[in-house]
ZAKOL-289355 format. One line per field, with one value per residue (C-alpha): x, y, z. Coordinates in Angstrom, 1 decimal. Example, Ala and Ser with C-alpha at 12.3 -4.5 7.8 and 13.67 -1.06 7.14 Angstrom:
! residues 2
east	c(12.3 / 13.7) .
north	c(-4.5 / -1.1) .
up	c(7.8 / 7.1) .
! end
This chain:
! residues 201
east	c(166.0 / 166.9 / 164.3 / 165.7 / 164.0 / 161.5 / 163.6 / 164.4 / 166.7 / 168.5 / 168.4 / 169.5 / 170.0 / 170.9 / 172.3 / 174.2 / 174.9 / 177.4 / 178.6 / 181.1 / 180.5 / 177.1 / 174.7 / 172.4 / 170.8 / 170.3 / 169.0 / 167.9 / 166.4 / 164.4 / 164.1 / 163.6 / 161.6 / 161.3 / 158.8 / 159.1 / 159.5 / 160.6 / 161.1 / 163.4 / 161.7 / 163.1 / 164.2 / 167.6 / 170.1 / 167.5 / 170.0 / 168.3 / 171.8 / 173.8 / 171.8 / 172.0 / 175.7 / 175.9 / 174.1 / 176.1 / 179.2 / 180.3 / 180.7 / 181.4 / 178.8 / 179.1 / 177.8 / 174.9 / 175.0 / 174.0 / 173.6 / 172.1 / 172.3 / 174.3 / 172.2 / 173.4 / 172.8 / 172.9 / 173.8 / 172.7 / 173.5 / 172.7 / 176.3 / 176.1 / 180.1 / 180.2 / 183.5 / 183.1 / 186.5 / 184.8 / 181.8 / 178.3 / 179.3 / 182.4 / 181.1 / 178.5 / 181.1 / 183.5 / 180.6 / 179.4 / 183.7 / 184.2 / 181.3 / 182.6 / 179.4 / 180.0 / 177.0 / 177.3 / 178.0 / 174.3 / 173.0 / 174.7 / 173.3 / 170.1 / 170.2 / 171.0 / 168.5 / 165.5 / 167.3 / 166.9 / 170.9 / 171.5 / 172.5 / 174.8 / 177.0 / 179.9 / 178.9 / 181.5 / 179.3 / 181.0 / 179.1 / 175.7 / 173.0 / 172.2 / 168.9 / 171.1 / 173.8 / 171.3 / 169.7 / 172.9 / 173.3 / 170.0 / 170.7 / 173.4 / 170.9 / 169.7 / 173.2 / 174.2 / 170.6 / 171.2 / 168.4 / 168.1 / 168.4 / 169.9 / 168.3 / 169.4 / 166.9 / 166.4 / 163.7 / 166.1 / 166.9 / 164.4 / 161.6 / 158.3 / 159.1 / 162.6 / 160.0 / 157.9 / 160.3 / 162.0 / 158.4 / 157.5 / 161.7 / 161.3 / 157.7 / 159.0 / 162.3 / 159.5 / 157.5 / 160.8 / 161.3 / 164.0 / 163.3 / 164.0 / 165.0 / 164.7 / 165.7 / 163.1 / 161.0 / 158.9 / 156.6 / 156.5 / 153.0 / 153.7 / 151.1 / 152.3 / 155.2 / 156.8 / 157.6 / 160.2 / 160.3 / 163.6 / 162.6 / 160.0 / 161.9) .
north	c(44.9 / 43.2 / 42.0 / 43.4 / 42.4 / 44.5 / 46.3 / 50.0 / 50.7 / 53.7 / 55.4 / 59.3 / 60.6 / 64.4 / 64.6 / 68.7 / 70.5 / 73.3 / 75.5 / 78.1 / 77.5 / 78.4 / 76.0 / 74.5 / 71.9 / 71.0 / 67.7 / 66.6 / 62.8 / 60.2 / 56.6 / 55.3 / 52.1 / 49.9 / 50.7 / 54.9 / 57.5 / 60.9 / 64.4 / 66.7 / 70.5 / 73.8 / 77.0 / 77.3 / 77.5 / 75.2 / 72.6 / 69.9 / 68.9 / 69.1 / 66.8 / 64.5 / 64.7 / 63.8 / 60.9 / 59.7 / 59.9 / 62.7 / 65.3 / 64.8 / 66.0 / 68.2 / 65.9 / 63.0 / 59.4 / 58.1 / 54.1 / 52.5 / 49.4 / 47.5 / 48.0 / 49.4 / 52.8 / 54.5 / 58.7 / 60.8 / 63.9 / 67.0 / 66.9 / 63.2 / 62.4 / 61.1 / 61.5 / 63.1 / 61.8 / 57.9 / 56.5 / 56.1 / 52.5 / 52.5 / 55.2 / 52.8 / 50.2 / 52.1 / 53.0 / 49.6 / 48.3 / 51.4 / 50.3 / 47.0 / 45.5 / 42.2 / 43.6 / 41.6 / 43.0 / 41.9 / 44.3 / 47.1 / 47.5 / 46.3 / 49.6 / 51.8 / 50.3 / 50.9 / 54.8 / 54.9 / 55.1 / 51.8 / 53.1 / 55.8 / 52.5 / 54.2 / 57.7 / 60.0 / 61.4 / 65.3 / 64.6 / 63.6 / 66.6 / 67.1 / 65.2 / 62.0 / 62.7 / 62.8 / 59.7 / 57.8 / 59.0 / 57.5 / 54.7 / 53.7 / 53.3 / 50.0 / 48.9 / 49.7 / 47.9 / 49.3 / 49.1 / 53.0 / 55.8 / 59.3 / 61.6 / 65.3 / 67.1 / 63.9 / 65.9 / 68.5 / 68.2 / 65.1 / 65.1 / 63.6 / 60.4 / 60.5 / 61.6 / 58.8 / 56.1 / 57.7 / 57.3 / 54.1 / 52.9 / 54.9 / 52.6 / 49.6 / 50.2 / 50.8 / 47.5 / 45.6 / 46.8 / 49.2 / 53.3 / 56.7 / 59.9 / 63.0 / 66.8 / 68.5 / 71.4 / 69.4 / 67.0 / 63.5 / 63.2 / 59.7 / 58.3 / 57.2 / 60.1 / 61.5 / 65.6 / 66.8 / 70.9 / 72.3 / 75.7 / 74.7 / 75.4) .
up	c(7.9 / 10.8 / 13.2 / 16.5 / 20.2 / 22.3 / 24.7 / 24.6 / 21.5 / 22.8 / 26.2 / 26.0 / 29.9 / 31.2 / 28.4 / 28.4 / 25.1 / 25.3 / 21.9 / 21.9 / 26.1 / 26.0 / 27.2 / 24.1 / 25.5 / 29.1 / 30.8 / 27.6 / 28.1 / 25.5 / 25.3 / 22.1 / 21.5 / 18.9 / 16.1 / 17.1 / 14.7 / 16.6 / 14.7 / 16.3 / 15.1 / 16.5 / 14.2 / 13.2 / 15.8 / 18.3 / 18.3 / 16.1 / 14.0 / 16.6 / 18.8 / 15.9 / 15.6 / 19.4 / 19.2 / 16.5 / 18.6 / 15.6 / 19.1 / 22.9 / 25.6 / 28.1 / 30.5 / 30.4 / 29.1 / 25.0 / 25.5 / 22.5 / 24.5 / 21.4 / 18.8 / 15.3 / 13.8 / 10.6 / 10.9 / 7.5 / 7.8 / 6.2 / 4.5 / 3.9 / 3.7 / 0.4 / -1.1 / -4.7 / -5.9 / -5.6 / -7.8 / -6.4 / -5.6 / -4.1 / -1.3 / -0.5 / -0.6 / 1.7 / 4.0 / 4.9 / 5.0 / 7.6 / 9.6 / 9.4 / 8.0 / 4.9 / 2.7 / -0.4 / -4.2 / -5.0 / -1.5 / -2.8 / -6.1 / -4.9 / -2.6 / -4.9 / -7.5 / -4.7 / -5.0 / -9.0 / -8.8 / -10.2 / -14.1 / -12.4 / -10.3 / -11.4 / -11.9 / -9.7 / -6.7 / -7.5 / -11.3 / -9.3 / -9.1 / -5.3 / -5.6 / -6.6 / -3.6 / -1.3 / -2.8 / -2.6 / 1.2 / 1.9 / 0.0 / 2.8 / 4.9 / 3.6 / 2.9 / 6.7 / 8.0 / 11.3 / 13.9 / 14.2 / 11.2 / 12.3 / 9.6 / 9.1 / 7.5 / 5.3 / 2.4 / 1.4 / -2.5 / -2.6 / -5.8 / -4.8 / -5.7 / -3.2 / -0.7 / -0.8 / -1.0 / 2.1 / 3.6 / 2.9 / 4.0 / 7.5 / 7.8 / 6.9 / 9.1 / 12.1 / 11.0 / 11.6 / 15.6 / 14.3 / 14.8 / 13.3 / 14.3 / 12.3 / 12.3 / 10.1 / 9.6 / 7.5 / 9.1 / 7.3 / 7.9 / 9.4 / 12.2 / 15.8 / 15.4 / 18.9 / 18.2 / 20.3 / 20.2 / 21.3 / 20.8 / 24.3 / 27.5) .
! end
């Protein structure tokens, strides 16, 4: 990972969520700063993935301002966008050419090796059980090296092991000045973590 500077990573400002023209979110602000780890909870319907998909520019807000000041970031959602019709590493490959990143042949396997994906390189992602898909969509995260991680709900289909590389990859990403952002309903159980409830008015 990229050692990035001290200033604030991503400034969020009245930011105003509408769906189906009913107001979701409302003057939502957050500044983000290097090292942080924040973790989005709320029940179903709070608004936690489609915050997410706001930030990562996937959906336009009502009103309010999403400046991540130039720095890089990597968006996993809870569908991670893999393309089933293309091997494990050509979606990697495709991901990093889209976000016109030059990761080298060597990075990419080296990604999906740290994922336990290196024997399935040219497995189809549609033949992949949905442990493995969601491993490769976590694997773009190192590929990408972006400064902040967008995770959706990031532990769903992971085994234990999944679970604690994803731990260890979010603290070494916050080591390195770069930050996380999660929608959960589980907890990490990470220390120095920010929880932002939007089920609290």
């Amino acid at each position: 990972m990229a050692q990035v500077n001290s200033s604030t990573l991503l400034q969020v400002s009245g930011l105003e969520i509408e769906v189906a023209e009913r107001p979701l979110l409302t003057n939502f602000n957050l500044n983000v700063e290097p090292g942080a780890l924040i973790e989005i909870k709320g029940p179903n319907g709070s608004g936690k993935t489609t915050l997410l998909r706001h930030l990562a520019g996937i959906r336009r807000a009502h009103k309010g301002s999403i400046d991540f000041r130039d720095h890089s970031f990597a968006y996993v959602g809870q569908k991670t966008g893999l393309n089933v019709s293309l091997t494990v590493y050509e979606n990697l490959r495709w991901l990093t050419r889209n976000a016109d990143r030059n990761t080298s042949e060597l990075e990419l396997i080296r990604a999906l090796s740290d994922l336990g994906l290196k024997s399935r390189r040219d497995t189809l992602v549609g033949a992949l059980s949905a442990g493995q898909v969601r491993r490769c969509g976590l694997a773009s995260l190192l590929a990408l090296d972006a400064n902040i991680w967008l995770l959706d709900e990031p532990l769903t289909s992971l085994d234990e092991s999944a679970i604690d590389w994803l731990k260890g990859a979010i603290t070494s990403q916050r080591a390195t000045n770069g930050a996380a952002i999660v929608a959960t309903h589980a907890t990490l159980g990470l220390p120095e973590t920010v929880t932002i409830d939007l089920n609290v008015s």
